[in-house]
N, C-alpha and C positions, 0 to 999 in steps of 0.2 A: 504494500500500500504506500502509495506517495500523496503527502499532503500537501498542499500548496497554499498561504493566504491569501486571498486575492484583494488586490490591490494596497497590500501590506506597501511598496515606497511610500504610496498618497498617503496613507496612514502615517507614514516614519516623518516625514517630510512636512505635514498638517501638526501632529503633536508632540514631535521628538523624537529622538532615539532610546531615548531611558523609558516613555512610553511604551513604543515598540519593543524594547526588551523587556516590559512588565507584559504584554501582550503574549510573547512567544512562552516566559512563563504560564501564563493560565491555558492556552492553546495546551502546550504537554503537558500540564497537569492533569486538563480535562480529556487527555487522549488516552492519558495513563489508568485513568477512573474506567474506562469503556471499554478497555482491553485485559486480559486474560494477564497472570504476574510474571507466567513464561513469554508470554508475548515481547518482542526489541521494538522499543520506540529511539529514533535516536535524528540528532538536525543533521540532515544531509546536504545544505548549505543554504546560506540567507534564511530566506522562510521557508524552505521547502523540510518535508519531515517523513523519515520513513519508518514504516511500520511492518515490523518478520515477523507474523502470525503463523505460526504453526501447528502442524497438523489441522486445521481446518476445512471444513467443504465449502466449496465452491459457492454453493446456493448462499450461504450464510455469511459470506464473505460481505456480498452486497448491503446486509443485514446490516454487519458490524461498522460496513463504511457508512452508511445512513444515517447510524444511532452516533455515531461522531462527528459527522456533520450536524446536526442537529445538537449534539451536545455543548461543541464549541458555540454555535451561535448564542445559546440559551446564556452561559456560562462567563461571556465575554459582552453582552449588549450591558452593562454598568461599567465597564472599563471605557472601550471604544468597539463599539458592534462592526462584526465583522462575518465576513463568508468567508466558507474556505471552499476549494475545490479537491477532490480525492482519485486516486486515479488506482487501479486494483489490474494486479495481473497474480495468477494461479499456476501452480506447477510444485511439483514436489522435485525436492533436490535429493537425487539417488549418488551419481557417479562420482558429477564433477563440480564438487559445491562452488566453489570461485565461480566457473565460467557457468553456472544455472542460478548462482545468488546474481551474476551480474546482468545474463539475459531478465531476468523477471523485473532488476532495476530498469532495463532500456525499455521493457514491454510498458510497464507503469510509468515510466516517463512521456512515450509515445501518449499514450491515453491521457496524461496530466495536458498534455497539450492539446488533443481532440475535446479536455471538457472546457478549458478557455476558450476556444472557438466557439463552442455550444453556448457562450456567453456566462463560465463559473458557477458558483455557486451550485455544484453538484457531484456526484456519483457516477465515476465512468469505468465500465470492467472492459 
């Protein structure tokens, strides 16, 4: 799962940077809440945030990206309200963990970028 803030600079750039770095805290706090304790939440640069959900179905995936999107919003509108966009790819890493941890980042990045075009603020597998 890749999380994306959207329009996190206009955010940084409107209320600060120390804003924005209270922001990114409550974002992972409230991603950490809605995830599983095995689950890896971790910033995988600027605003974007990846999440290695393991052993998980498919179906459900979209579940967990939903109820986090939603969560953040909920969670974050007395701060500075905010959408995020999520981007989900699925596959179980058997052989060659590097190069299937790395495809499933480029899969979720691909799709991070089909849900900005969809216009954010959404759910894209």
């Amino acid at each position: 799962m890749m999380i994306d803030i959207d329009n996190f600079k206009k955010n940084n750039d409107t209320y600060g940077h120390q804003k924005g770095d209270e922001l990114l805290v409550v974002i992972a706090d409230s991603i950490k809440v809605d995830v599983r304790r095995s689950d890896i939440v971790g910033r995988y640069g600027g605003e974007e945030i990846v999440v290695f959900l393991s052993n998980i179905d498919k179906a459900v995936l979209k579940i967990v990206g939903e109820k986090i999107k939603s969560s953040v919003e909920e969670r974050t509108k007395k701060l500075i309200p905010v959408t995020i966009s999520i981007a989900l790819s699925h596959n179980k890493i058997v052989s060659d963990p590097d190069k299937e941890l790395n495809d499933l980042i480029r899969i979720a990045d691909k799709n991070l970028y089909r849900a900005k075009e969809q216009g954010r603020n959404r759910v894209v597998v």
